[in-house]
C-alpha positions in Angstrom: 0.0 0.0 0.0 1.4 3.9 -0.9 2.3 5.9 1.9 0.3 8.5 0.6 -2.7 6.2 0.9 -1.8 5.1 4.2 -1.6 8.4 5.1 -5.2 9.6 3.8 -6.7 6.4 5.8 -5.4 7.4 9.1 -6.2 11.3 8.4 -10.3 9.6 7.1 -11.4 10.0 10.4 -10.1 13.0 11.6 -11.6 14.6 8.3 -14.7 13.3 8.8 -15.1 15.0 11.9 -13.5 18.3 11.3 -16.6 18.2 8.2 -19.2 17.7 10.7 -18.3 20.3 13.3 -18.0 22.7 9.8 -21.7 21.7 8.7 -23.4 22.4 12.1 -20.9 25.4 12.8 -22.1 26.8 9.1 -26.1 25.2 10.2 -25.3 27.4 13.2 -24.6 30.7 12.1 -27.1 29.8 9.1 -29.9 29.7 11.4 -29.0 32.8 13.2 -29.2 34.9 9.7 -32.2 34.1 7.8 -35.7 34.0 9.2 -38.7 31.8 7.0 -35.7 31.2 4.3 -34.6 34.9 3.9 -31.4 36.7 4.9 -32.1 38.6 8.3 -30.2 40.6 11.0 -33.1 41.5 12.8 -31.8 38.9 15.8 -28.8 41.1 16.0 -30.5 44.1 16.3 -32.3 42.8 19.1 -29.6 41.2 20.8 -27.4 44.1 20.7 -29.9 46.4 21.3 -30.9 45.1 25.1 -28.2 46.7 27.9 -28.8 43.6 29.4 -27.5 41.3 26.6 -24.6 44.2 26.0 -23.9 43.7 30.0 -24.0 40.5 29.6 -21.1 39.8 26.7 -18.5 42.3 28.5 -19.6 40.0 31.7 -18.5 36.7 30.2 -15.1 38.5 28.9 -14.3 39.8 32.5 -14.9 36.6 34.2 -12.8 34.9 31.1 -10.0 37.2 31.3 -10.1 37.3 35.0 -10.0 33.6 35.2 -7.2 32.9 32.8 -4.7 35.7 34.6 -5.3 34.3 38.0 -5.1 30.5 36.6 -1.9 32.1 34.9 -0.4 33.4 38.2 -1.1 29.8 40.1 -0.2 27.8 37.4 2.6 29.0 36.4 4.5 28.3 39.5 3.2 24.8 39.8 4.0 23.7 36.9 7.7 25.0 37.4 7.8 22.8 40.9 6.5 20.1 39.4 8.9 20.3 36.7 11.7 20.9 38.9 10.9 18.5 41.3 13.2 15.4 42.0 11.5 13.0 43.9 8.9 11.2 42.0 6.8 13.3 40.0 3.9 11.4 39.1 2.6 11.6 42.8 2.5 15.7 41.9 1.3 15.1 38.2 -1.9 13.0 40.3 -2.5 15.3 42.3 -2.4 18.1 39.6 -5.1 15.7 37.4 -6.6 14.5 40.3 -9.8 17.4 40.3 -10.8 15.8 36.8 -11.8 12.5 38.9 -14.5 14.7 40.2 -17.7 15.7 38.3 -17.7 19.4 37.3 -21.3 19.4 39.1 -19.8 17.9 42.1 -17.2 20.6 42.4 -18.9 23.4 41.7 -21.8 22.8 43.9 -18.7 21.9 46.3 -17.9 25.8 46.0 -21.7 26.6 47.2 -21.3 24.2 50.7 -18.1 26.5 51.2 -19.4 29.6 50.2 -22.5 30.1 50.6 -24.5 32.0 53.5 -25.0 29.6 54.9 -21.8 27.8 54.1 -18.1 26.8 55.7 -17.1 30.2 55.6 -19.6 32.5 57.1 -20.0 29.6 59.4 -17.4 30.0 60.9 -16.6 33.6 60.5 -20.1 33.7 62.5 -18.9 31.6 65.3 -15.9 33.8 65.5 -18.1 37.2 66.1 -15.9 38.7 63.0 -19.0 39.2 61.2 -23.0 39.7 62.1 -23.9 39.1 58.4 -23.3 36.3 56.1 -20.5 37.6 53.4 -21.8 37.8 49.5 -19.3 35.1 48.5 -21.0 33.7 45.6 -23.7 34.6 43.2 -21.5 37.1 42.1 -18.2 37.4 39.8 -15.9 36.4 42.7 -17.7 33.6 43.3 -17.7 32.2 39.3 -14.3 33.2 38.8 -13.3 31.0 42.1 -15.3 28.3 40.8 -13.8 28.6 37.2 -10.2 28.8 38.3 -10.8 25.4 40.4 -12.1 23.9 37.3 -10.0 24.9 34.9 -6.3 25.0 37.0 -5.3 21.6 35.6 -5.6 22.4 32.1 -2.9 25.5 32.8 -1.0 23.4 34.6 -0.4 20.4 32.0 -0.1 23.1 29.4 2.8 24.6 30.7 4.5 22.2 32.2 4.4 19.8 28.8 6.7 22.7 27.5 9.0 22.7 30.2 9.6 19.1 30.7 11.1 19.9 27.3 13.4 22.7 28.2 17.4 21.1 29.0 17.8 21.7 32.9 21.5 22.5 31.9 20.7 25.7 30.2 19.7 27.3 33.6 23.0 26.2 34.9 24.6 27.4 31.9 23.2 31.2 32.9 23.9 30.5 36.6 27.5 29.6 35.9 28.4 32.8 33.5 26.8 34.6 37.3 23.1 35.5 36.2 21.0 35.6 39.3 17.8 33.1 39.6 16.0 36.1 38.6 17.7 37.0 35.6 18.0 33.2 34.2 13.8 32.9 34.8 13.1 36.5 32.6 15.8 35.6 30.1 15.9 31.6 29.8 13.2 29.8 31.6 10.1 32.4 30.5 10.8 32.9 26.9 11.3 29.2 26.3 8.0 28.4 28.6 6.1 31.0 25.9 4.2 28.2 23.9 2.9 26.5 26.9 1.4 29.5 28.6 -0.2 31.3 25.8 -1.6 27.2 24.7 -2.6 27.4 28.4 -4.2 30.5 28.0 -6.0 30.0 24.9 -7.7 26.6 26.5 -8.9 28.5 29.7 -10.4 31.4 28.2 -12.1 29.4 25.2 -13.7 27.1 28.3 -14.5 30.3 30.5 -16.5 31.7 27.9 -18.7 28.8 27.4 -18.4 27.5 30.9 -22.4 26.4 31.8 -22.6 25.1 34.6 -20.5 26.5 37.0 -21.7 30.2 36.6 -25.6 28.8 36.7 -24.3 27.1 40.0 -22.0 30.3 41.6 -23.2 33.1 39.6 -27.3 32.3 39.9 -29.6 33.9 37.3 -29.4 37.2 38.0 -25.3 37.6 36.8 -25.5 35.3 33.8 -22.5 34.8 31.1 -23.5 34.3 27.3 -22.8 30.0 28.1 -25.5 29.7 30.4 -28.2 32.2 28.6 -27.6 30.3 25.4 -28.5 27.0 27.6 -31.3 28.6 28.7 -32.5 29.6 25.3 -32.3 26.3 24.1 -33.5 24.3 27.2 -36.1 26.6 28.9 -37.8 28.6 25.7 -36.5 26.5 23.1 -35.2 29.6 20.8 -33.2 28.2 18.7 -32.5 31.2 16.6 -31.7 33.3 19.0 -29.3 30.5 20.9 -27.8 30.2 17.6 -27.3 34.3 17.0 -25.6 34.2 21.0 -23.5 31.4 20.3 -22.1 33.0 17.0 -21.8 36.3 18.6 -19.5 33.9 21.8 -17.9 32.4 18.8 -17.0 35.3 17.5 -15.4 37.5 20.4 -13.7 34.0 21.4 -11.9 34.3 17.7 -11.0 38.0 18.1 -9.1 37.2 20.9 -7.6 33.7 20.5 -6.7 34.0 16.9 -4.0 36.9 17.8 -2.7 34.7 20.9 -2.0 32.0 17.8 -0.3 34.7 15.7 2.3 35.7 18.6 2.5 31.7 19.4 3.8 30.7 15.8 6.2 34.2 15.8 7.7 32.8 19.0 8.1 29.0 17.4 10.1 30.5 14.4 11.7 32.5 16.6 12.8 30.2 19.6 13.6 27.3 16.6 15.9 29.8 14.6 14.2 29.1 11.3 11.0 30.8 9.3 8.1 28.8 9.3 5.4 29.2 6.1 
């Protein structure tokens, strides 16, 4: 049998599916622009024309952005010791994975024993006498993005640290033996080589912020709602398919304008940390 053949039979099946996520993503947006068989914006117009829904799409950037900087800032670190460490790592690497044992409902709902008025916290800041109400620690952004960050952590995490498994330990020595501090062999060895692995990290935490469902319908409630959970209420609870379809694109969309940039400045770093120029 050819190569080339070989080739096209073990690429069949990815093919296949890459065509069917393009037919419903094309069904998708299709459905969102014509009304009774004819080209329409006039779901746009009234999606963008509601405070609420406008409120609602900076909402779900916030809590993305906010999520993926402070799973940045704690995984970053982790994924260092764990990559550094030299006892046996897979006893970190479980620990690391070990949250995705766990149902995402199970956590989250997790978050509202421990937060809630009711919950862990106020508990036992009650029993303290450090506070005479409960605090407002969920059903708002603090609580989603502390939800979201618990959820999403490992993804970071592995990201990162599958890039700096693959960085030579000796060319840290190398900087600390020509006398460059700790601090200047991090900014000008250790960082720019980790660059792949945090903006990949990055990209996969903000694309599954934005859509995140049920962890915002769990912490946020219905009165702070992100575009993921509206579009599941659309669908589930009033069956508007049209308009779930226009909010999805319009998620689909902002997700692009800021992930396709991130891939821009992640193939200019791989021709530039690989010395050659890529196509």
């Amino acid at each position: 049998m050819p190569r080339s053949l070989r080739i096209a039979l073990l690429l069949l099946p990815s093919a296949l599916l890459m065509g069917v996520f393009l037919v419903g993503l094309f069904r998708l947006i299709g459905s969102s622009l014509t009304i009774d068989g004819h080209f329409d914006l006039s779901i746009y117009e009234a999606i963008f024309s509601r405070a609420d829904y406008v409120a609602m799409l900076g909402r779900t950037v916030r809590i993305a952005v906010m999520t993926t900087l402070f799973c940045l800032l704690l995984g970053f670190p982790t994924a260092c010791f764990v990559a550094r460490y030299q006892g046996n790592r897979n006893v970190l690497l479980l620990l690391v994975i070990f949250p995705w044992l766990v149902s995402i409902v199970v956590r989250s709902y997790g978050w509202v024993v421990i937060l809630g008025p009711r919950g862990l916290i106020n508990g036992l800041l009650s029993w303290g006498g450090m506070t005479g109400r409960p605090l407002k620690l969920m059903y708002n952004d603090f609580g989603v993005i502390l939800g979201l960050v618990h959820v999403l952590l490992p993804f970071m995490i592995i990201a990162i640290l599958s890039v700096l498994m693959q960085i030579p330990r000796n060319l840290e020595e190398a900087s600390a033996s020509l006398g460059g501090r700790p601090a200047f062999s991090f900014r000008t060895v250790l960082l720019p080589l980790s660059l792949p692995g945090v903006l990949t990290g990055v990209t996969l935490v903000y694309l599954m912020s934005t859509g995140a469902i049920v962890t915002p319908l769990l912490l946020g409630g219905l009165g702070d709602t992100m575009l993921g959970t509206e579009i599941f209420q659309e669908v589930m609870h009033f069956f508007d398919y049209p308009k779930a379809a226009a909010l999805a694109t319009v998620l689909l969309v902002t997700a692009l304008a800021v992930v396709l940039p991130i891939q821009m400045i992640e193939r200019w770093l791989s021709r530039r940390l690989s010395g050659g120029s890529a196509p």
